[in-house]
C-alpha positions as CSV (number, residue, x, y, z in Angstrom):
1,X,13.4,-5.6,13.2
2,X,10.3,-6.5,11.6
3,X,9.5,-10.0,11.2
4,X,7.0,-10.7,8.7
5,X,5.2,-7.6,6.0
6,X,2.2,-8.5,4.1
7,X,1.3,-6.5,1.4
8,X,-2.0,-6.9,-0.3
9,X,-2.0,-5.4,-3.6
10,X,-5.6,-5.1,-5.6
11,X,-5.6,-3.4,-8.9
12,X,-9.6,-1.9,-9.3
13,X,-9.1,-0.1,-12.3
14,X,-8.1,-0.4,-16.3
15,X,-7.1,2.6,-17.3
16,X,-3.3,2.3,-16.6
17,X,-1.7,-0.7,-17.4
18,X,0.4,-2.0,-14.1
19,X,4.2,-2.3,-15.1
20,X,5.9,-5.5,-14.4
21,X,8.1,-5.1,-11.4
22,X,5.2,-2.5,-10.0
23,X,3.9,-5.0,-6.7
24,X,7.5,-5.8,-6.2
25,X,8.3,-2.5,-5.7
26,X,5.5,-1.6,-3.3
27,X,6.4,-4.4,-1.1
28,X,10.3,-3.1,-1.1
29,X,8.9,0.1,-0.4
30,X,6.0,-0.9,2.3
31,X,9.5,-2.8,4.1
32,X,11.7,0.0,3.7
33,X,9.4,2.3,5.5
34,X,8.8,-0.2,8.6
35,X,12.3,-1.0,8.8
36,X,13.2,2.7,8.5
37,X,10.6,3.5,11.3
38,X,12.2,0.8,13.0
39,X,8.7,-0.9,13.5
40,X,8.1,-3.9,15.7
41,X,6.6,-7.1,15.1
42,X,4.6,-8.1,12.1
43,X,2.3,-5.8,9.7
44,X,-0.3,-6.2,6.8
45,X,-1.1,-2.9,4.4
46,X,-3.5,-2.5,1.8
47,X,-2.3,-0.9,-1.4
48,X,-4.9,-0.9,-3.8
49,X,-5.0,0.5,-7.6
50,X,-7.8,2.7,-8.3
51,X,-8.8,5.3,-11.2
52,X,-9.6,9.2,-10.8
53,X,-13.3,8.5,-10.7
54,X,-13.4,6.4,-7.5
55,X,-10.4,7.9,-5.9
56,X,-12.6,11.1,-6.4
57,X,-15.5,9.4,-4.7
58,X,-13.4,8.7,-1.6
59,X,-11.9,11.7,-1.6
60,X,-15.6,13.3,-1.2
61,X,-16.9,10.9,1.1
62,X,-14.3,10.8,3.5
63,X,-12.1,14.0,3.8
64,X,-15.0,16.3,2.1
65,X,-13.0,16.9,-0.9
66,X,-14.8,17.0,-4.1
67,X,-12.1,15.9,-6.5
68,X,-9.7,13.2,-7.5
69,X,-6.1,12.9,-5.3
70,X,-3.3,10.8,-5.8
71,X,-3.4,8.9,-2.6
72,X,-5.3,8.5,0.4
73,X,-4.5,6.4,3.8
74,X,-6.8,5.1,5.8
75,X,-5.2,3.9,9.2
76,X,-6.5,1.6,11.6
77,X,-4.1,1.9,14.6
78,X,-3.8,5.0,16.7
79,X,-1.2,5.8,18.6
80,X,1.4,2.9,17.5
81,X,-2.1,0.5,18.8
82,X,-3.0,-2.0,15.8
83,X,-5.7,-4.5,15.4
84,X,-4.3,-7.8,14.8
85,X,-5.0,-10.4,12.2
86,X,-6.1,-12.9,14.0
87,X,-4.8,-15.7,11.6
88,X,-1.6,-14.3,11.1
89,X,-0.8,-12.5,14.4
90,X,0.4,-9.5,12.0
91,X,-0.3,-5.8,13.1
92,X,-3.2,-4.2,10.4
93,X,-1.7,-0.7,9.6
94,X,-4.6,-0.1,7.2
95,X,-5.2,0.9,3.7
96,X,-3.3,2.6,1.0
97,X,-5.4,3.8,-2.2
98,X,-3.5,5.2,-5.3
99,X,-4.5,6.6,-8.4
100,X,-2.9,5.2,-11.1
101,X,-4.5,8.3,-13.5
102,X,-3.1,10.9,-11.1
103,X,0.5,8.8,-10.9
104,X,1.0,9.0,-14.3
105,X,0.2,12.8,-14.7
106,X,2.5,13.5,-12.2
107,X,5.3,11.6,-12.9
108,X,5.3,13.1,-16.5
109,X,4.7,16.6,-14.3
110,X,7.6,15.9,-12.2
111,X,9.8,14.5,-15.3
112,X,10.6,11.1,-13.6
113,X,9.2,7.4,-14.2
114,X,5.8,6.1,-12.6
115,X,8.2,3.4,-10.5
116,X,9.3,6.6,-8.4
117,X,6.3,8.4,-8.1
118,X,4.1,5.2,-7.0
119,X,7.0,4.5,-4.4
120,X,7.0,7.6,-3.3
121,X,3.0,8.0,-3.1
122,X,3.6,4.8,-1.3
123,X,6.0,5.4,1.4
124,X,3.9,9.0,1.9
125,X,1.2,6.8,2.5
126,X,3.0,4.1,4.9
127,X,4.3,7.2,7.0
128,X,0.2,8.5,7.3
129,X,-0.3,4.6,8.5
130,X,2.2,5.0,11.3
131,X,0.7,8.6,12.3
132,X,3.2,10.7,10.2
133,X,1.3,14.1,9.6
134,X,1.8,16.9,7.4
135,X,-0.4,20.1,8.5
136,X,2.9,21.9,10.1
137,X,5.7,23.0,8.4
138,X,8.5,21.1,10.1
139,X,6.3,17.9,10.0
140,X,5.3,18.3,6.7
141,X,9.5,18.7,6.3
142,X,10.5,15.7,8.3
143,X,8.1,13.3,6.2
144,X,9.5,14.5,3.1
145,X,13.1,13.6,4.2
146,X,12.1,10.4,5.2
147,X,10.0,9.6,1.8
148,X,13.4,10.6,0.2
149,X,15.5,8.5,2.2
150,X,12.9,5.6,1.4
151,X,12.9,6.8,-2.4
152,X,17.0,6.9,-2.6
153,X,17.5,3.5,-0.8
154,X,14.9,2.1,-3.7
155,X,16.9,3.2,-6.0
156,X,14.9,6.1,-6.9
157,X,15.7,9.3,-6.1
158,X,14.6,12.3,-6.8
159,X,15.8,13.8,-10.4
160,X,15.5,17.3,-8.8
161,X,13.6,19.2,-6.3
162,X,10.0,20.5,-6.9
163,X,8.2,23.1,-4.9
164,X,4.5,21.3,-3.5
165,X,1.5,23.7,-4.6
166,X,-0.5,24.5,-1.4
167,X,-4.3,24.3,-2.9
């Protein structure tokens, strides 16, 4: 069981207005996600709140994209190896970056409330820290069940199924 998850939430943008209940929720769902994972020891993440313009910029510079996404992970460990904090002893998993911008656009896309879709951009994320991937088909399958799971023991579940555009 995990012992101890940090979560270090920074909001870097104004154009979406954080709701009240929103870091709470990120925590809840960092925890799920560990505990689902049955993860060892304990962790620090990085969730931080950005807009389309810098998430675009990140996007570019580090996965040669040239446009704005609604998340990106950056993991430190490989292979279940972490760099520890040294002041807390806790495992660094790394860096989650939302857009806020693309959240809200997508959970008006997807017909349900920006709680959900944050979580779930969240818990996608947290699965990327611990080496989840999605480039196959049964991967990509297997870390959707699992963000559901995460989403449905949040309290949020999906209001129906949508089909994920390839491009």
């Amino acid at each position: 069981m995990t012992e101890k998850i940090r979560v270090i939430i920074t909001n870097k943008q104004k154009k979406v207005k954080i709701p009240t209940g929103m870091r709470m929720l990120l925590r809840r769902c960092c925890t799920a996600v560990l505990k689902l994972e049955n993860f060892e020891g304990s962790a620090e993440i990085s969730v931080t709140f950005v807009d389309n313009d810098e998430i675009h910029k990140l996007n570019k510079q580090y996965r040669d994209k040239d446009m704005p996404t609604d998340v990106l992970s950056f993991p430190l460990g490989e292979n279940g190896v972490y760099d520890i904090d040294p002041t807390t002893g806790a495992k660094m998993l790394g860096d989650v970056v939302i857009s806020m911008e693309k959240a809200v656009d997508q959970a008006e896309l997807y017909g349900h409330s920006l709680q959900r879709e944050v979580g779930y951009l969240t818990a996608h994320s947290v699965l990327h820290l611990l080496g989840y991937d999605h480039e196959t088909g049964m991967e990509r399958v297997h870390m959707r069940e699992k963000e559901e799971l995460v989403m449905e023991q949040l309290g949020l579940p999906a209001s129906s199924s949508y089909v994920i555009d390839e491009n």
